[in-house]
N, C-alpha and C positions, 0 to 999 in steps of 0.2 A: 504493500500500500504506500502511497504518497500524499507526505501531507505540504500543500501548500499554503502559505500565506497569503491572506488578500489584503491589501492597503488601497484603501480608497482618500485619496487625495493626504496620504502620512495617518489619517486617522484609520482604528481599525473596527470594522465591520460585528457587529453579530449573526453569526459568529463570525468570531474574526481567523478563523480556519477552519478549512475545510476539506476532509479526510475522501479521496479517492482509492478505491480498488476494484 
């Protein structure tokens, strides 16, 4: 699995990752 972080404009998102597999 891959966990990427999302940064929306420096701020972070809820959730502010989000787990792919």
């Amino acid at each position: 699995m891959q966990i990427q972080q999302l940064v929306n404009g420096g701020e972070p998102k809820e959730p502010d990752y989000r787990i792919e597999g």
